[in-house]
N, C-alpha and C positions, 0 to 999 in steps of 0.2 A: 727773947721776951721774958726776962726773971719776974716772977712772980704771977703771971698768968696762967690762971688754970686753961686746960688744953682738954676737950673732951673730945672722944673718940667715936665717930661712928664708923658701920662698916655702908662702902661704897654702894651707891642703889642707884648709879649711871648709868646700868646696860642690864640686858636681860636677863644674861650671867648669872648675874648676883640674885634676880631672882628666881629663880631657876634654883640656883643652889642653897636658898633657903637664907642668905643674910639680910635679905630687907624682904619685908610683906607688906602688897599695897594694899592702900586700904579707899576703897571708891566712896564719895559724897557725892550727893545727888543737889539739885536745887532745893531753894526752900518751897519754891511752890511749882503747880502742875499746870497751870496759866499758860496761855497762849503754845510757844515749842516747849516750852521746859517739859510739859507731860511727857511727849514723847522721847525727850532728853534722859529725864529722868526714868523710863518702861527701862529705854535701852543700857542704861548704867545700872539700874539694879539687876537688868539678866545677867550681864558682865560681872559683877560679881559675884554670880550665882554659880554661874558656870567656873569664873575662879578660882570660887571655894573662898573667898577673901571677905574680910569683913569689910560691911558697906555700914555708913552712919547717913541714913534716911532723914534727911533736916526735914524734908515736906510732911513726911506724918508726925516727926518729934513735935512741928509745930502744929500738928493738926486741933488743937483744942485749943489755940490761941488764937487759928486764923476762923473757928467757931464763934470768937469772942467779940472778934474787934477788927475792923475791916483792914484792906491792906495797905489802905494810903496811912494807917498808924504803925504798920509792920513793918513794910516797905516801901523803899523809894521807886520810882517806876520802873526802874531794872529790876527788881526784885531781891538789889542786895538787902539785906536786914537793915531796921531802924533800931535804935537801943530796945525798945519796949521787945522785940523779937528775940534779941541777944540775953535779954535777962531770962528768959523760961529755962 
């Protein structure tokens, strides 16, 4: 394939790898604490506690949006994001 750049990552298929430091996972939680997600979400942020891994917490990131503006503007009834969520 001439002319295609080729980027390299290192392998992060088996535990191995992390284990031996070439890939670092990193745990997201849901955007909201609604219905199971709370306890979804308790149990993913212990997980990454205990990891020692960084976790990017969407539910509190959004916590002054979901203050604002209720969640049939944020979200759709799964609680994936609406754009108005995506842009904060």
């Amino acid at each position: 394939m001439t002319g295609m750049l080729r980027l390299q990552f290192p392998s992060c298929t088996n535990a191995a790898s992390l284990r031996g430091g070439a890939c670092r996972p990193v745990f997201l939680t849901y955007a909201s604490d609604e219905d199971w997600y709370g306890s979804a979400n308790r149990a993913i942020r212990e997980a990454a506690r205990r990891a020692g891994t960084t976790l990017v917490d969407c539910e509190r990131n959004l916590a002054e949006s979901r203050a604002t503006y209720p969640n049939e503007i944020l979200f759709y009834p799964n609680f994936h994001p609406r754009a108005p969520s995506c842009r904060e």
